[in-house]
N, C-alpha and C positions, 0 to 999 in steps of 0.2 A: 890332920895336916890340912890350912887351910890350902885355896888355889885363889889367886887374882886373877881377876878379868879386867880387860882394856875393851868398853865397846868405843867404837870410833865409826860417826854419823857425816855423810859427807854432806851438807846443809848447802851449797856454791848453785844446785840448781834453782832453790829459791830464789837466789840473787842475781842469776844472769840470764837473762834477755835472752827469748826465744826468737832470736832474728832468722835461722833458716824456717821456721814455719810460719813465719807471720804471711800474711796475702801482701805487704807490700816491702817486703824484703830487699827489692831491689832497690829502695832509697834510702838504707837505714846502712849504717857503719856503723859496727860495735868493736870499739874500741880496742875493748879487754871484756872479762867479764859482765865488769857494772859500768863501765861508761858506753852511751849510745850517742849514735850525731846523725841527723839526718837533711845534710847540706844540698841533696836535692828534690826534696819535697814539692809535690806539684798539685797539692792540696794544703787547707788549711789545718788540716789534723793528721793524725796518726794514730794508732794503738798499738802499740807493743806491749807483749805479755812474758812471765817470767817462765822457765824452762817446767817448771813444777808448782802447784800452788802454795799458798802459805795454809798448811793448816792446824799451824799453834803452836805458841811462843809469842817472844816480844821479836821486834823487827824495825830495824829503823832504816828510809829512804830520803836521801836530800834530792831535790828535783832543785836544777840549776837551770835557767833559762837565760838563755844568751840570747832573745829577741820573742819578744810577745808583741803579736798583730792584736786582732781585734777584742780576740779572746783567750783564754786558756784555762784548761784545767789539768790537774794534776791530782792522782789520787789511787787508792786500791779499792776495789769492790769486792763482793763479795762471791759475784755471778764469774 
């Protein structure tokens, strides 16, 4: 007699934004999960990082920018 198994992988912390541990928490609004807004910014940057890291798989991020000053980057690293 076989048996079926059902593994079930909850993957949501890759993708959502660790806004209570970041150091500047207090300007960052997260939306839902995957949207962040950070309307009062009082620097030219920010870093926000995700709950868990990615460590393999495919993974896709759109970075939508409603207003770019002098500079910007967008991206994942590895560190």
């Amino acid at each position: 007699e076989g048996v079926d198994l059902l593994v079930v992988v909850d993957e949501s912390p890759m993708a959502t934004w660790d806004v209570r541990s970041n150091p500047a928490r207090d300007v960052l609004l997260a939306e839902d999960g995957g949207h962040i807004r950070c309307p009062a910014l009082r620097t030219d940057y920010v870093n926000v990082l995700t709950q868990e890291p990615l460590r393999h798989g495919v993974h896709y991020f759109e970075f939508v920018m409603h207003r770019i000053g002098d500079e910007q980057w967008c991206g994942l690293v590895q560190d």
